[in-house]
C-alpha positions as CSV (number, residue, x, y, z in Angstrom):
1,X,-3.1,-48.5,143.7
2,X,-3.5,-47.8,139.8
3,X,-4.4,-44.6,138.0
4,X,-8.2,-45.2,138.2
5,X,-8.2,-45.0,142.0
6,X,-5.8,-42.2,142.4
7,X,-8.3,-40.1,139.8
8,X,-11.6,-41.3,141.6
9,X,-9.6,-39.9,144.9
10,X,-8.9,-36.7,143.6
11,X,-11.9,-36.1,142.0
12,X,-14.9,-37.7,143.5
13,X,-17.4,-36.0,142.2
14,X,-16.6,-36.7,138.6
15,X,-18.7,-39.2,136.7
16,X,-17.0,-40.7,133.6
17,X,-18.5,-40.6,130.6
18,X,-19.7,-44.1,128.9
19,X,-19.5,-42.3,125.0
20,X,-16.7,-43.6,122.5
21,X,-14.5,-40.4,121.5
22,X,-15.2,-39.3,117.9
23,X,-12.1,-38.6,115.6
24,X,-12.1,-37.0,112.6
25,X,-9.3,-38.8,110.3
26,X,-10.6,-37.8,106.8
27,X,-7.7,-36.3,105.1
28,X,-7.7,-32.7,104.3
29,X,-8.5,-31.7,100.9
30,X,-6.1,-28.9,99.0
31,X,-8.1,-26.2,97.1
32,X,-6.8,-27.1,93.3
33,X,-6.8,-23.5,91.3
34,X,-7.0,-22.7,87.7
35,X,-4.3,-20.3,87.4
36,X,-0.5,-21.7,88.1
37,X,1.4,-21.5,91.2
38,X,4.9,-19.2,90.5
39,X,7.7,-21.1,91.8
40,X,10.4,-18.4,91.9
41,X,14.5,-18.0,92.6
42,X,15.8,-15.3,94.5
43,X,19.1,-14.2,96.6
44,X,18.2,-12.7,99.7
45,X,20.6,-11.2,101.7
46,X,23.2,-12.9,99.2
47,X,21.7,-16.6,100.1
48,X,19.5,-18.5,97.5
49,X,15.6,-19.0,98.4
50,X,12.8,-20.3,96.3
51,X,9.4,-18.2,96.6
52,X,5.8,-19.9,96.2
53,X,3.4,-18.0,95.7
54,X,-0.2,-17.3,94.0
55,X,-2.4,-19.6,96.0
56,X,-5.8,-18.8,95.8
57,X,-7.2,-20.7,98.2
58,X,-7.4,-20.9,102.1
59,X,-4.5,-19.5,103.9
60,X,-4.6,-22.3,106.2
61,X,-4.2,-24.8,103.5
62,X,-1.3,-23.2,101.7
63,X,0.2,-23.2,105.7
64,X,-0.5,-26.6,105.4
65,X,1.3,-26.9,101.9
66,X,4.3,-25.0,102.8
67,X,4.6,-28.0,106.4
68,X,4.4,-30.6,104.3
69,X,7.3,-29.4,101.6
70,X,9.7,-28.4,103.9
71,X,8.7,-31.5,105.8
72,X,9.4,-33.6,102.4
73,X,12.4,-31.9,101.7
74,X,14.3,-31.6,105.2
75,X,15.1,-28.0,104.7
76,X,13.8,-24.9,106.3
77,X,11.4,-22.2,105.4
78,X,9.2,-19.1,106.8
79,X,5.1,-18.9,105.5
80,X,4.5,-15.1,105.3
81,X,2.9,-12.7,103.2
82,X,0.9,-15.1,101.2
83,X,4.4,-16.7,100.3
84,X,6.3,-19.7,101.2
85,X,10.0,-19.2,101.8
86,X,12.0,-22.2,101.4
87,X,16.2,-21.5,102.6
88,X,18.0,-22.8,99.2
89,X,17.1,-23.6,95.7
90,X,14.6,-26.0,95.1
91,X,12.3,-25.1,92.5
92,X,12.7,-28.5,90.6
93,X,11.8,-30.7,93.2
94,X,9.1,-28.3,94.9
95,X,7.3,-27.8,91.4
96,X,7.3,-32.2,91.1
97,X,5.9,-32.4,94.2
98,X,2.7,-29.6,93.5
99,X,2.6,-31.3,90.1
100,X,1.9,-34.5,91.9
101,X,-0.8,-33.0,94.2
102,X,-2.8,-31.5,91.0
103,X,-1.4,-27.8,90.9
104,X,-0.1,-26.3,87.5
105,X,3.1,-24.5,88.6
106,X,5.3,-22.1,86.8
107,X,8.8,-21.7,86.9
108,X,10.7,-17.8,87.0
109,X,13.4,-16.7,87.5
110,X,17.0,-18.5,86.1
Protein backbone atom coordinates (compact mmCIF):
# COMPACT_ATOMS: atom_id res chain seq x y z
CA UNK A 1 0.00 0.00 0.00
CA UNK A 2 1.75 3.45 -0.86
CA UNK A 3 1.08 6.86 0.52
CA UNK A 4 -1.73 7.74 -2.04
CA UNK A 5 -3.98 4.96 -0.71
CA UNK A 6 -3.25 5.31 2.95
CA UNK A 7 -4.29 9.33 2.38
CA UNK A 8 -7.47 8.48 0.19
CA UNK A 9 -8.27 5.99 3.32
CA UNK A 10 -8.09 8.55 5.83
CA UNK A 11 -9.62 11.12 4.12
CA UNK A 12 -12.26 10.10 1.64
CA UNK A 13 -13.92 12.90 1.17
CA UNK A 14 -11.01 14.97 -0.03
CA UNK A 15 -10.74 15.76 -3.71
CA UNK A 16 -7.18 16.75 -4.79
CA UNK A 17 -6.57 19.65 -6.47
CA UNK A 18 -5.37 19.43 -10.36
CA UNK A 19 -3.61 23.24 -10.07
CA UNK A 20 0.33 23.49 -10.23
CA UNK A 21 1.57 25.30 -6.83
CA UNK A 22 2.70 28.94 -7.47
CA UNK A 23 6.14 29.90 -5.90
CA UNK A 24 7.33 33.09 -5.53
CA UNK A 25 11.36 32.96 -6.09
CA UNK A 26 12.10 36.59 -7.06
CA UNK A 27 14.68 37.66 -4.84
CA UNK A 28 14.05 40.24 -2.29
CA UNK A 29 15.05 43.73 -2.95
CA UNK A 30 17.06 45.86 -0.02
CA UNK A 31 15.80 49.50 0.40
CA UNK A 32 19.22 51.40 -0.75
CA UNK A 33 19.16 54.89 1.45
CA UNK A 34 20.80 58.13 0.84
CA UNK A 35 22.26 58.76 4.15
CA UNK A 36 25.19 56.18 5.32
CA UNK A 37 24.79 53.19 7.50
CA UNK A 38 27.09 53.87 11.02
CA UNK A 39 29.01 50.88 11.53
CA UNK A 40 30.18 51.33 15.21
CA UNK A 41 32.75 49.62 17.97
CA UNK A 42 31.79 49.22 21.39
CA UNK A 43 32.68 47.08 24.65
CA UNK A 44 29.71 45.77 26.26
CA UNK A 45 29.91 44.25 29.42
CA UNK A 46 33.86 44.31 28.79
CA UNK A 47 33.37 42.15 25.36
CA UNK A 48 33.83 43.84 21.80
CA UNK A 49 30.56 44.28 19.55
CA UNK A 50 30.07 46.08 16.31
CA UNK A 51 26.61 48.21 16.17
CA UNK A 52 24.70 48.81 12.71
CA UNK A 53 22.59 51.09 12.70
CA UNK A 54 20.63 53.93 10.72
CA UNK A 55 18.60 51.98 8.32
CA UNK A 56 15.84 53.70 7.02
CA UNK A 57 13.99 51.31 5.43
CA UNK A 58 11.75 48.27 6.34
CA UNK A 59 12.38 46.70 9.62
CA UNK A 60 11.88 43.48 8.08
CA UNK A 61 14.58 44.03 5.52
CA UNK A 62 17.29 45.29 7.82
CA UNK A 63 16.12 41.67 9.89
CA UNK A 64 16.87 40.24 6.79
CA UNK A 65 20.31 42.21 6.50
CA UNK A 66 21.47 41.44 9.94
CA UNK A 67 20.62 37.01 8.83
CA UNK A 68 22.55 37.25 6.10
CA UNK A 69 25.83 38.99 7.83
CA UNK A 70 26.00 36.93 10.64
CA UNK A 71 25.13 34.21 8.28
CA UNK A 72 28.38 35.33 6.00
CA UNK A 73 30.44 35.77 8.78
CA UNK A 74 29.75 32.62 11.10
CA UNK A 75 29.51 34.69 14.22
CA UNK A 76 26.58 35.58 16.45
CA UNK A 77 24.42 38.60 16.82
CA UNK A 78 20.94 40.01 18.42
CA UNK A 79 18.55 42.56 15.90
CA UNK A 80 16.99 44.94 18.47
CA UNK A 81 16.20 48.35 18.78
CA UNK A 82 16.63 49.32 15.16
CA UNK A 83 20.29 47.94 15.61
CA UNK A 84 22.13 44.89 14.62
CA UNK A 85 24.48 43.45 17.34
CA UNK A 86 27.14 41.44 16.02
CA UNK A 87 29.43 39.50 19.25
CA UNK A 88 33.11 40.71 18.26
CA UNK A 89 34.75 43.31 16.05
CA UNK A 90 33.96 43.29 12.53
CA UNK A 91 33.41 46.55 11.27
CA UNK A 92 35.89 46.03 8.24
CA UNK A 93 34.43 43.09 6.79
CA UNK A 94 30.70 44.03 7.68
CA UNK A 95 31.15 47.61 6.03
CA UNK A 96 32.79 45.49 2.57
CA UNK A 97 29.96 43.39 2.49
CA UNK A 98 27.02 46.64 2.71
CA UNK A 99 29.43 48.33 0.29
CA UNK A 100 28.97 45.42 -2.06
CA UNK A 101 25.14 45.42 -1.67
CA UNK A 102 24.98 49.40 -2.58
CA UNK A 103 24.92 51.03 1.02
CA UNK A 104 27.30 53.94 1.88
CA UNK A 105 28.50 53.08 5.37
CA UNK A 106 30.38 54.94 7.93
CA UNK A 107 32.93 53.89 10.20
CA UNK A 108 32.98 55.33 14.32
CA UNK A 109 34.39 54.58 16.86
CA UNK A 110 38.56 53.40 17.00
Amino acid sequence: MDLQDQLKKLFPDHQPSEEPEIEDNTPHELFVQKEPMICKYEKRKGKPTTIIEGYEGEEEDFKILAKEIKTKLSVGGSFKDGAIIIQGDYRDKIMKILQEKGFKTKRVGG
